[in-house]
GUZA-68879 format. One record per atom (N, C-alpha, C): x, y, z. Coordinates in steps of 0.02 Angstrom, whole numbers, plus 50000, padded with zeros to 5 digits. Example, Ala and Ser with C-alpha at 12.3 -4.5 7.8 and 13.67 -1.06 7.14 Angstrom:
506604971650390506154977550390506604983550390506424988850354506844994750357506455000250394
END
This chain:
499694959248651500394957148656500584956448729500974950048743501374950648810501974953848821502074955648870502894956948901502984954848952503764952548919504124949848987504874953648985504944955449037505554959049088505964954249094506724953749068507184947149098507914952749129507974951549181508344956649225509154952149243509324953849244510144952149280510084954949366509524958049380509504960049449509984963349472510624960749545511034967049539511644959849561511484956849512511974949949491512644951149460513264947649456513884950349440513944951549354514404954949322514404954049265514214947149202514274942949237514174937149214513234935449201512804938549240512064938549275512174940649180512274949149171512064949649104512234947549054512974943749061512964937948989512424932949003512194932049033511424927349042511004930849021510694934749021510264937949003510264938848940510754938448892510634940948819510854934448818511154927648832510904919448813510254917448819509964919148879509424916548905509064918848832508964926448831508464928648777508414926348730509094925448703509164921748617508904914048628508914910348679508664904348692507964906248696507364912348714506804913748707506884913648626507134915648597506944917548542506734914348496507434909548503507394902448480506824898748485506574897248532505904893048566505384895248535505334901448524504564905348497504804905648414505134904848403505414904648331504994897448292505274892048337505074885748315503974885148349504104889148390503174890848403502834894448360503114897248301502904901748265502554907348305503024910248342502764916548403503264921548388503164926748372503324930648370503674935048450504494934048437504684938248487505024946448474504884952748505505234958248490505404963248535506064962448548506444967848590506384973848581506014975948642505604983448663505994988048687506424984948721506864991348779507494986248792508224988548791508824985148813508864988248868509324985548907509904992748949510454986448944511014989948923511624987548898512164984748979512574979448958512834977749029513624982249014514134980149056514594982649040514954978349007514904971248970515344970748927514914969148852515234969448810514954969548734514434964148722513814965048699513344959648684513104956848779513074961048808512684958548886512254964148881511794960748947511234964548951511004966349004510934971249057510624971649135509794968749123509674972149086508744970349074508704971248996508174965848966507814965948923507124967448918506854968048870505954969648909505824967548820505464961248800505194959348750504454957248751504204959448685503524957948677503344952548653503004949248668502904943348637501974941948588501924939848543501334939848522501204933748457500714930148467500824925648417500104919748491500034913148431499434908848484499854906348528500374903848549500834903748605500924905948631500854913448637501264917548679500994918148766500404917048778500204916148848500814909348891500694903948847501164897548852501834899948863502184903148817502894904148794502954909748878502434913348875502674920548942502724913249010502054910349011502054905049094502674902649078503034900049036503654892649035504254898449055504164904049023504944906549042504754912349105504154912449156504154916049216504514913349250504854919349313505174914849370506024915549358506204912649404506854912349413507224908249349507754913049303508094906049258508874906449262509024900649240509924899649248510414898349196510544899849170511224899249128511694896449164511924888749149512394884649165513024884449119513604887649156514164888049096514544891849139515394890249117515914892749158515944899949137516114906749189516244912449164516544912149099516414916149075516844919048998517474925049026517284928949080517974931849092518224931549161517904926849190518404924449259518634917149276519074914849240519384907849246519314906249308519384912449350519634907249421519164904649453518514907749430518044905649478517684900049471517494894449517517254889849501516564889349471516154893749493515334893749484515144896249414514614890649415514394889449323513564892349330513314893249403512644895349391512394900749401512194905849341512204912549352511444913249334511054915049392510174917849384509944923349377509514923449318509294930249325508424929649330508064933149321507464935049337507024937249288506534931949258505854934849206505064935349240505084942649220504364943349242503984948549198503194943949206502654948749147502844957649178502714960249136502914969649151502444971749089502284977549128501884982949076502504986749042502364988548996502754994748965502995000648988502975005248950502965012548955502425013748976502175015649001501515019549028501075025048968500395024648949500455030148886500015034748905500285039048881500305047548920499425049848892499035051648915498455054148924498505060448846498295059648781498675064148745497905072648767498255076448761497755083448777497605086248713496855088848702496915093448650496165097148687496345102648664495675106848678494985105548662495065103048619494515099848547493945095248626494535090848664494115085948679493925088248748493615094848756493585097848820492855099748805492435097548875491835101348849491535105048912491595112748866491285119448936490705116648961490405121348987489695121049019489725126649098489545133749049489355139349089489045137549173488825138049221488695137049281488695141949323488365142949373488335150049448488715145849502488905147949543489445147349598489025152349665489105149049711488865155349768489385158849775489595162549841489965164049874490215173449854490755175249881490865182549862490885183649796491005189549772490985191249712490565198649688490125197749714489815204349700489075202949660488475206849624488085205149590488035204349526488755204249504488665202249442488775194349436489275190249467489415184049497488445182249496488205183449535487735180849556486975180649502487035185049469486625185049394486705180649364487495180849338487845177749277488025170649270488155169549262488425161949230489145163349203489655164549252490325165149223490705161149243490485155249292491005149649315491115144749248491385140149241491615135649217491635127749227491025125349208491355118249229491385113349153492155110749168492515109049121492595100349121492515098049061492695090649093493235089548999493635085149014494225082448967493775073748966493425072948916493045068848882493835062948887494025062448859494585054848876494895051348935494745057348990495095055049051494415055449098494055059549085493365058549131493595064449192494025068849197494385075249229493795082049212493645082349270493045087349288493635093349334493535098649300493665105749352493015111549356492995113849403492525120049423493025127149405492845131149368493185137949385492815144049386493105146849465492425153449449492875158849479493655158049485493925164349523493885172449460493695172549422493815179349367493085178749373492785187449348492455190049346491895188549270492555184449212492365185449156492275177649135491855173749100491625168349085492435164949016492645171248994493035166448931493575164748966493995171849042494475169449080494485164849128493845162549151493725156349190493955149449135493575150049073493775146549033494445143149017494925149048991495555147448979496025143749042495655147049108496245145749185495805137049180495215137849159495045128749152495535123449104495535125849057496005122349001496675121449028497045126949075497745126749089497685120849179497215121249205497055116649251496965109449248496535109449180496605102949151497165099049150497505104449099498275101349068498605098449112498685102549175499185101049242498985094949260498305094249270498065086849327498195081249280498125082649216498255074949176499055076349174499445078749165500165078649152500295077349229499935077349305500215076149353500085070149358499635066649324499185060349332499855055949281499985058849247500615056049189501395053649223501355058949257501925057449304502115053149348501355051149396501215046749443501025039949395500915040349368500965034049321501585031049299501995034749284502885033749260503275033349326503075036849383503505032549450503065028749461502685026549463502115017949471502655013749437502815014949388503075010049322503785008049347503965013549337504875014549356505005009449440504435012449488504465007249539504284999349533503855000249512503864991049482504264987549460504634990349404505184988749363505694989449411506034992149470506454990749513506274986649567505714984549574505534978349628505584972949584505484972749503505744965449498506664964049484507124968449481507464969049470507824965649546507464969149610507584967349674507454959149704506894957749668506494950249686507004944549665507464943949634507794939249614508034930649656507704927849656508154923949709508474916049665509074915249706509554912549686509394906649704509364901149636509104894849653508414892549659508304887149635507704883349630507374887049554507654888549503507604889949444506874886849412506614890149366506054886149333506204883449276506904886849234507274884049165508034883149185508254878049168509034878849173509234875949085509594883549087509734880149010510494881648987510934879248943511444877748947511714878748884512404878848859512724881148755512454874448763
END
């Protein structure tokens, strides 16, 4: 499936009555393409039925076609709906391919596999006999840890499992500000004029 991001950017109220025309004019188009369009994520504008951003999926044998025709800068040509006075009919907003949500690395113990190991260093002679370190790897993410600070092979174990957890849930995080920043650089990119669709009631 594709996605495309259609943003109002940081355009006047009017930017997001475009944005929920523009869309229903996507919809329309892939309707008659037999393409399947489906609204993933809103964020609501401030007046009823507007939109700051949309983020729709698109999927169907068009849909590579349907994402290229509506990339890029587009325009809604039409007099405000709540400012008579103003003369300007061309309000742009901004479509661009976007990833999703980001999906979270899921954890289970199950998919962890030990493997006893020696460690040099201090410790004493039992350290140095034994096999009480830990090296741990989380089979879905390919996340390798060493643990050898405890004396005892099952508590190296467990401080492995809770080490795990952290680096993929930190790895989760940095993935969701990756996202969140992208999604505000296209929001930023907008530029006014030289449109790739101008479309109109």
């Amino acid at each position: 499936m594709n996605h495309l991001l259609i943003s109002a950017g940081r355009g006047p109220q009017e930017c997001a009555w475009a944005v929920a025309r523009l869309t229903s004019r996507l919809e329309a188009e892939a309707a008659r393409l037999k393409t399947k369009v489906q609204r993933i994520e809103t964020v609501a504008g401030e007046r009823p039925g507007t939109y700051r951003s949309i983020l729709v999926g698109i999927d169907g044998p068009d849909a590579d076609r349907l994402v290229a025709a509506w990339t890029g800068t587009l325009c809604w040509q039409a007099p405000s709906p709540y400012r008579a006075s103003t003369g300007r009919k061309n309000w742009y907003v901004i479509a661009s391919p976007h990833t999703p949500d980001s999906v979270h690395t899921p954890f289970r113990e199950a998919d962890i596999d030990f493997v006893p190991c020696r460690t040099g260093g201090p410790g004493g002679q039992h350290r140095n006999k034994a096999s009480t370190a830990v090296r741990a790897t989380h089979r879905p993410s390919g996340t390798v840890v060493v643990v050898d600070t405890e004396r005892q092979l099952s508590q190296n174990r467990r401080l492995a499992v809770d080490l795990l957890r952290e680096r993929l849930a930190r790895t989760d995080d940095e993935a969701d500000r990756a996202r969140d920043a992208a999604r505000r650089h296209i929001h930023d990119e907008l530029v006014r004029g030289n449109p790739v669709r101008i479309e109109r009631p």
